[in-house]
MARBANU-616988 format. One record per atom (N, C-alpha, C): residue number from 1; atom name; x, y, z. Coordinates in steps of 0.1 Angstrom, whole numbers, plus 2048, in hexadecimal, padded with zeros to 3 digits. Layout:
<recs>
+-----+-------+-----+-----+-----+
! num ! atomo !  px !  py !  pz !
+-----+-------+-----+-----+-----+
! NUM !    CA !   X !   Y !   Z !
...
+-----+-------+-----+-----+-----+
</recs>
This chain:
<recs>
+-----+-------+-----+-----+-----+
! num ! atomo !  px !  py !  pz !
+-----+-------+-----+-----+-----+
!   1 !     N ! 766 ! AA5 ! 9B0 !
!   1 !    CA ! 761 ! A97 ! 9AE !
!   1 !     C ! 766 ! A8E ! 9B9 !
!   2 !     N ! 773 ! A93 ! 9BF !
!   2 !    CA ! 777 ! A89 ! 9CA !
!   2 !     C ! 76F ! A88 ! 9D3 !
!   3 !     N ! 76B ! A94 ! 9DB !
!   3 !    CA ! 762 ! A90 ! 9EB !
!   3 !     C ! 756 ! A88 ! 9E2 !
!   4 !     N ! 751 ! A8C ! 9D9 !
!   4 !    CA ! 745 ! A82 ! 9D8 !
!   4 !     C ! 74B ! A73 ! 9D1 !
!   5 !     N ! 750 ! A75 ! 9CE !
!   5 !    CA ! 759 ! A62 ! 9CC !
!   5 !     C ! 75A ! A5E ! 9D7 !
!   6 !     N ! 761 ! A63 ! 9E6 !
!   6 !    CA ! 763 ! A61 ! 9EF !
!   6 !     C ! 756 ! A5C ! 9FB !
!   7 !     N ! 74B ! A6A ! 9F9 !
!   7 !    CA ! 73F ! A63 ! 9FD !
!   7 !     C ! 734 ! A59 ! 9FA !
!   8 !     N ! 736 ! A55 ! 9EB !
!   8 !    CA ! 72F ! A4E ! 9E8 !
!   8 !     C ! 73A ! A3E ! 9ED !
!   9 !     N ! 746 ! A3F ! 9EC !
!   9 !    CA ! 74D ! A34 ! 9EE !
!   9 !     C ! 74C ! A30 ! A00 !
!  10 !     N ! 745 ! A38 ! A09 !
!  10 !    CA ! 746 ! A37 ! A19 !
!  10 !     C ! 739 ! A33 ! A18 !
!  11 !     N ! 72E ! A38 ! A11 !
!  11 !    CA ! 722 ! A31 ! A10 !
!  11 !     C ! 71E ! A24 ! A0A !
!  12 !     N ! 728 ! A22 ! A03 !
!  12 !    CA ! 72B ! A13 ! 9FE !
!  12 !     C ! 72E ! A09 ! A06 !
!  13 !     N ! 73C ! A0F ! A0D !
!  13 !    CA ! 741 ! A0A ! A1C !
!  13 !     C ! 737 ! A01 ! A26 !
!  14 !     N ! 730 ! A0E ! A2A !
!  14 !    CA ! 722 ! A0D ! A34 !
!  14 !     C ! 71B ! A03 ! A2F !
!  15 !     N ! 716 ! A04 ! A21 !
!  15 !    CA ! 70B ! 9F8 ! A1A !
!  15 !     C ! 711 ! 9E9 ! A1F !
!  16 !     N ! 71F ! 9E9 ! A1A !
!  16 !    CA ! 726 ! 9DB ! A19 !
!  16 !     C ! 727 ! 9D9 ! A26 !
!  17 !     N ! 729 ! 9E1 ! A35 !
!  17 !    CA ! 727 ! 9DB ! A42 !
!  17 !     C ! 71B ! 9D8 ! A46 !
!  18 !     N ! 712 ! 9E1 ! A42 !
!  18 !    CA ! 706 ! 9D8 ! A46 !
!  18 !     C ! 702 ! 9CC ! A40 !
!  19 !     N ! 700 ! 9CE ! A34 !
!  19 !    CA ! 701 ! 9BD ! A30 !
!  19 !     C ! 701 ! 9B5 ! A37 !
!  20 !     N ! 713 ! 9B8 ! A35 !
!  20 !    CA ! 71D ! 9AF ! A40 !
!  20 !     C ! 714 ! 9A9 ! A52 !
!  21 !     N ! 711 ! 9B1 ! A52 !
!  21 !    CA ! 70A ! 9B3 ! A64 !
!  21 !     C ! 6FD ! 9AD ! A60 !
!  22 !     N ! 6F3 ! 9AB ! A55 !
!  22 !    CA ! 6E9 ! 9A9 ! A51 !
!  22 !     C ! 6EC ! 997 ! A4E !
!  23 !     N ! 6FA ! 992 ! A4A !
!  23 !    CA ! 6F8 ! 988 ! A45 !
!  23 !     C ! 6FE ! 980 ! A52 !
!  24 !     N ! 707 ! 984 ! A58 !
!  24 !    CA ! 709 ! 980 ! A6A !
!  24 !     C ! 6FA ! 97D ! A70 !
!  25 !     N ! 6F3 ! 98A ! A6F !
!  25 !    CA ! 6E0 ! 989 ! A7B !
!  25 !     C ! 6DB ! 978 ! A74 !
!  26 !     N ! 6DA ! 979 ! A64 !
!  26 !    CA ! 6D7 ! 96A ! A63 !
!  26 !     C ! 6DC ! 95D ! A66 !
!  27 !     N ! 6E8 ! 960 ! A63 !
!  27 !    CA ! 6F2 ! 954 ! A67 !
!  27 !     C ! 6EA ! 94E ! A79 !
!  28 !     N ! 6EC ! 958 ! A80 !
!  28 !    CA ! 6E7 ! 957 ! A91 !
!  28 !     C ! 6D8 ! 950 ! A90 !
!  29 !     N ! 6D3 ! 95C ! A8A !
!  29 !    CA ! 6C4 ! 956 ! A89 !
!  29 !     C ! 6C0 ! 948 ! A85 !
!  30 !     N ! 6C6 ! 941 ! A78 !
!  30 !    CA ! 6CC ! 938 ! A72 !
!  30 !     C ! 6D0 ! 92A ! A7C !
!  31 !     N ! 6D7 ! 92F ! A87 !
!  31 !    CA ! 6DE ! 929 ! A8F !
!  31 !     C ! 6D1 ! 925 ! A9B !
!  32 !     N ! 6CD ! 932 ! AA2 !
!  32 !    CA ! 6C0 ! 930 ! AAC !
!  32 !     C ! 6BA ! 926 ! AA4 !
!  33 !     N ! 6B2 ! 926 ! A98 !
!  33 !    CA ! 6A4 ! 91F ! A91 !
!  33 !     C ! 6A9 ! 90F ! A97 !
!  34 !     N ! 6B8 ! 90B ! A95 !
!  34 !    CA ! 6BA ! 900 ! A9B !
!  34 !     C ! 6B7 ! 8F9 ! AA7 !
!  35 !     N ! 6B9 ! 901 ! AB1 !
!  35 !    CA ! 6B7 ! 8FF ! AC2 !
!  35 !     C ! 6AA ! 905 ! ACA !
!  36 !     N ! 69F ! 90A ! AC4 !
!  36 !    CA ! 696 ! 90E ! AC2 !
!  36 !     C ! 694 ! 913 ! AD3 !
!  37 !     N ! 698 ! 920 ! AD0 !
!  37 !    CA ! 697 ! 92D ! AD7 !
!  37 !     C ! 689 ! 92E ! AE2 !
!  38 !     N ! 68A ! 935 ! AEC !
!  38 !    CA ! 67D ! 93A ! AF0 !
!  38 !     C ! 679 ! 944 ! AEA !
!  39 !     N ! 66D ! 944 ! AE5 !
!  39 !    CA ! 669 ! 950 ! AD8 !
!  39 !     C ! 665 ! 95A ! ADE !
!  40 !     N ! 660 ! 95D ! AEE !
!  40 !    CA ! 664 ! 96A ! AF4 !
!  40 !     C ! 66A ! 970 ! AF8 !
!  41 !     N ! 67B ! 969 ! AF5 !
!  41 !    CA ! 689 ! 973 ! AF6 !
!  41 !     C ! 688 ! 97C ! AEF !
!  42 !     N ! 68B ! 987 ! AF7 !
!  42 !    CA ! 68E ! 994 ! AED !
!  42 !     C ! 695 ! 994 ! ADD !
!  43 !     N ! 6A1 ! 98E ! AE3 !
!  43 !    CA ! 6AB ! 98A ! AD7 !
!  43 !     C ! 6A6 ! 983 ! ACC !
!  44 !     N ! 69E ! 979 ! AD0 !
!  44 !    CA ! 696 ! 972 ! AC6 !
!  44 !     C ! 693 ! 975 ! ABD !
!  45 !     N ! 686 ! 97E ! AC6 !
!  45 !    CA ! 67C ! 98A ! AC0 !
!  45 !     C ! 685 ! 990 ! AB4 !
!  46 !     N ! 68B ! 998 ! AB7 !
!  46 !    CA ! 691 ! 9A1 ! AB1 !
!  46 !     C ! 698 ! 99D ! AA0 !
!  47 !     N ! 69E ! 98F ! AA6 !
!  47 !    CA ! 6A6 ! 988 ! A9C !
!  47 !     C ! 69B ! 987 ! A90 !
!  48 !     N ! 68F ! 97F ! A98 !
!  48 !    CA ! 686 ! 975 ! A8E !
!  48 !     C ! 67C ! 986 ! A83 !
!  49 !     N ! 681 ! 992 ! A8A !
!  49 !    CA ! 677 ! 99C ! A86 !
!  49 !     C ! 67F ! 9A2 ! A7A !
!  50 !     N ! 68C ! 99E ! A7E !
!  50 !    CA ! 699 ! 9A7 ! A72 !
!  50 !     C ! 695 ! 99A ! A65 !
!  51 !     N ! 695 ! 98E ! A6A !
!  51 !    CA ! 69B ! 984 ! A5D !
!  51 !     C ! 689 ! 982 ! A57 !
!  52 !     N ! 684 ! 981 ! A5F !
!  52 !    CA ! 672 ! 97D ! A59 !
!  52 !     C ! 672 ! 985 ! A4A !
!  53 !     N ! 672 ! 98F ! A4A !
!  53 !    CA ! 66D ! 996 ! A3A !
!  53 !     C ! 676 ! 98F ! A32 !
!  54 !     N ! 682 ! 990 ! A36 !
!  54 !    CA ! 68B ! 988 ! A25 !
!  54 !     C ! 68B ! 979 ! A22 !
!  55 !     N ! 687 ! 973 ! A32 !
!  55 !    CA ! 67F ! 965 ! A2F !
!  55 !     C ! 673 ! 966 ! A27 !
!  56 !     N ! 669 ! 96D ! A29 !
!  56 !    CA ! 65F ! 96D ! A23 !
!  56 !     C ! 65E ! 96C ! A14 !
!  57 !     N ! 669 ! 97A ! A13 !
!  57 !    CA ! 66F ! 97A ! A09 !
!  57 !     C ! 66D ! 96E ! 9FA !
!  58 !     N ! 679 ! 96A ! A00 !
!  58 !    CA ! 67F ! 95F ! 9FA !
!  58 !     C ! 678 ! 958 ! 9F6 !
!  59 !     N ! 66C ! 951 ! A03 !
!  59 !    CA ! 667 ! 946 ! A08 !
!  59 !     C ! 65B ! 949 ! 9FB !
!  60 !     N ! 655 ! 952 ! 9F7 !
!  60 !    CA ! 64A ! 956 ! 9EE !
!  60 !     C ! 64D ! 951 ! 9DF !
!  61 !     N ! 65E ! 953 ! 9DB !
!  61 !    CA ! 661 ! 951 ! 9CE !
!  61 !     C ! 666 ! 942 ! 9CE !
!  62 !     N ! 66B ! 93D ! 9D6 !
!  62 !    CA ! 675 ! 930 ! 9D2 !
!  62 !     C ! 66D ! 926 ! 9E3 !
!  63 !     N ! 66C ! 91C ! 9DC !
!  63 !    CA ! 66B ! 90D ! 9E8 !
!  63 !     C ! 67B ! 90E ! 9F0 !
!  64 !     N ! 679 ! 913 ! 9FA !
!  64 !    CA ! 684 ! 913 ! A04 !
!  64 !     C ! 686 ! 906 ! A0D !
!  65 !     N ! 67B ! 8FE ! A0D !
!  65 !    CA ! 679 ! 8F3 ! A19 !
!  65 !     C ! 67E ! 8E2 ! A14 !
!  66 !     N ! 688 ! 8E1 ! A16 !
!  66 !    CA ! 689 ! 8D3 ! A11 !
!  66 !     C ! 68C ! 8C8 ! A1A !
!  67 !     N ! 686 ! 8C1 ! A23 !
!  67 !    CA ! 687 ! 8B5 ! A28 !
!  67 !     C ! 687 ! 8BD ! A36 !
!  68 !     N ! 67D ! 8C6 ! A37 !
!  68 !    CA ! 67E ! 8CF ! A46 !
!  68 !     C ! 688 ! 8D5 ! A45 !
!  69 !     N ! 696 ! 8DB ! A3F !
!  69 !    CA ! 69E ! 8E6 ! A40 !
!  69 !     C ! 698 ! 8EB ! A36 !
!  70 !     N ! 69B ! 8F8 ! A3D !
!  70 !    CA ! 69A ! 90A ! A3A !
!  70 !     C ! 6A4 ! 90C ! A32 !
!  71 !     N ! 6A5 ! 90A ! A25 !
!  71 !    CA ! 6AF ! 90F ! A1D !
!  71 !     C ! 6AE ! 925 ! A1A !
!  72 !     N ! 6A6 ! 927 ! A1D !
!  72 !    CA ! 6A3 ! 936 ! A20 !
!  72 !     C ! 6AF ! 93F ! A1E !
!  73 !     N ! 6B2 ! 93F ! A2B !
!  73 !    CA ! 6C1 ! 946 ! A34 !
!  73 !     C ! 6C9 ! 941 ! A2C !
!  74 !     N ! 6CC ! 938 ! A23 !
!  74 !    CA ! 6D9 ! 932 ! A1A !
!  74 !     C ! 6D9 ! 93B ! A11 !
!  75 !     N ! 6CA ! 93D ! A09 !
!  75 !    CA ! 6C9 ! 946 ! 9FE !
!  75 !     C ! 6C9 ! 955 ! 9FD !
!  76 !     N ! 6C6 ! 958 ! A0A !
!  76 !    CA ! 6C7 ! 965 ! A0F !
!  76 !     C ! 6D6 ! 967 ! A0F !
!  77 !     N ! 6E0 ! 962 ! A15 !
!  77 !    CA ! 6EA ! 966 ! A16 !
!  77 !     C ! 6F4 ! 962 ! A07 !
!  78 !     N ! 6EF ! 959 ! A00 !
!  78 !    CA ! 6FA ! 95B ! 9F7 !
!  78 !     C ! 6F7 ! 967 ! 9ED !
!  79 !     N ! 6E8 ! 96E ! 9ED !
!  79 !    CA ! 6E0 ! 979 ! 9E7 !
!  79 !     C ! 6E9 ! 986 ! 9EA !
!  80 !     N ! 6EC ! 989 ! 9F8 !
!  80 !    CA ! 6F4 ! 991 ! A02 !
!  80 !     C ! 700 ! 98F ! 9FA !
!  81 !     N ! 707 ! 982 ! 9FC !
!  81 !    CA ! 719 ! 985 ! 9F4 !
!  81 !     C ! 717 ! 989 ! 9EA !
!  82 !     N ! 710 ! 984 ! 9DF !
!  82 !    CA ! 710 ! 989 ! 9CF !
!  82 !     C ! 70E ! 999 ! 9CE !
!  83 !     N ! 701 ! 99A ! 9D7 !
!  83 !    CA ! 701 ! 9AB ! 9D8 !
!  83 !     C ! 70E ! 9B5 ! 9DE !
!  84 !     N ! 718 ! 9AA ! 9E8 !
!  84 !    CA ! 725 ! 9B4 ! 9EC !
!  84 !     C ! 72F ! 9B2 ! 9E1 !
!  85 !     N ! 72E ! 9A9 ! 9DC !
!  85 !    CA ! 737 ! 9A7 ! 9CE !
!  85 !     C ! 733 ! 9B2 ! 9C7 !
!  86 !     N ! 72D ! 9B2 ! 9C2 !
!  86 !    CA ! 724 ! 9BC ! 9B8 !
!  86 !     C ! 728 ! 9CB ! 9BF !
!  87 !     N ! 726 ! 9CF ! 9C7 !
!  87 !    CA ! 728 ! 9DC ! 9CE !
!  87 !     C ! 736 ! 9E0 ! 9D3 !
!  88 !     N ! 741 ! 9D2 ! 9D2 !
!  88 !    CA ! 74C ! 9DA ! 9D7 !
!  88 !     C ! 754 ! 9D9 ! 9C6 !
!  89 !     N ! 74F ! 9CE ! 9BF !
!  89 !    CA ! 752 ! 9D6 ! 9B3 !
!  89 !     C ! 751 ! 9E0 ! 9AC !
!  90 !     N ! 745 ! 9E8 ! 9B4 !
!  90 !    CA ! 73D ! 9F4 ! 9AE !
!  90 !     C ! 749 ! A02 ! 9B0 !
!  91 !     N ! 748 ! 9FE ! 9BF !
!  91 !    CA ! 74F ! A0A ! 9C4 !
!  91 !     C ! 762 ! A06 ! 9C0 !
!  92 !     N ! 764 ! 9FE ! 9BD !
!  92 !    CA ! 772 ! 9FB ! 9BB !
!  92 !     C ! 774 ! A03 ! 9AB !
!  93 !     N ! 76A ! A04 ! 9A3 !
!  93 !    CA ! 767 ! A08 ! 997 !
!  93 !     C ! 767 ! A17 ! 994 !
!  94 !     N ! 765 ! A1C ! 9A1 !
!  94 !    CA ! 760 ! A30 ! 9A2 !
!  94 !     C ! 770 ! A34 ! 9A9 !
+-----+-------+-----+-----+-----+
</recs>
């Protein structure tokens, strides 16, 4: 039962860095929507292609727009911490 305690606890690991890297890409993207980017930078591209679905997301269930800010990216990432809460108590638990 150890190696598999062990691998399920590295795959846990993994989950909680991406996140982590997932809630950084918004934070940036978050940051561009301010200074409003050339939208044929690669980087852009790429940024607005990762975050678009879980804006969408969001944007379908709850009024995200209040006085022209994007509360979006806010809800998205406090969604992200509760889910790493939740997961490193999981694995702290095995």
């Amino acid at each position: 039962m150890s190696a598999l305690t062990e691998i399920i606890q590295g795959l846990g690991s993994i989950l909680l860095s991406l996140i982590n890297i997932y809630i950084w890409v918004i934070i940036v993207a978050a940051l561009l929507s301010f200074v409003n980017p050339d939208p044929y930078n690669p980087i852009v591209q790429f940024l607005r292609r990762i975050t678009q679905p879980a804006y969408n997301l969001v944007r379908r269930y709850i009024k995200t727009n209040f006085n022209g800010l994007d509360l979006a990216p806010l809800i998205i990432i406090i969604a992200l911490q509760i889910m790493t809460v939740i997961i490193s108590a999981a694995l702290k638990s095995i």
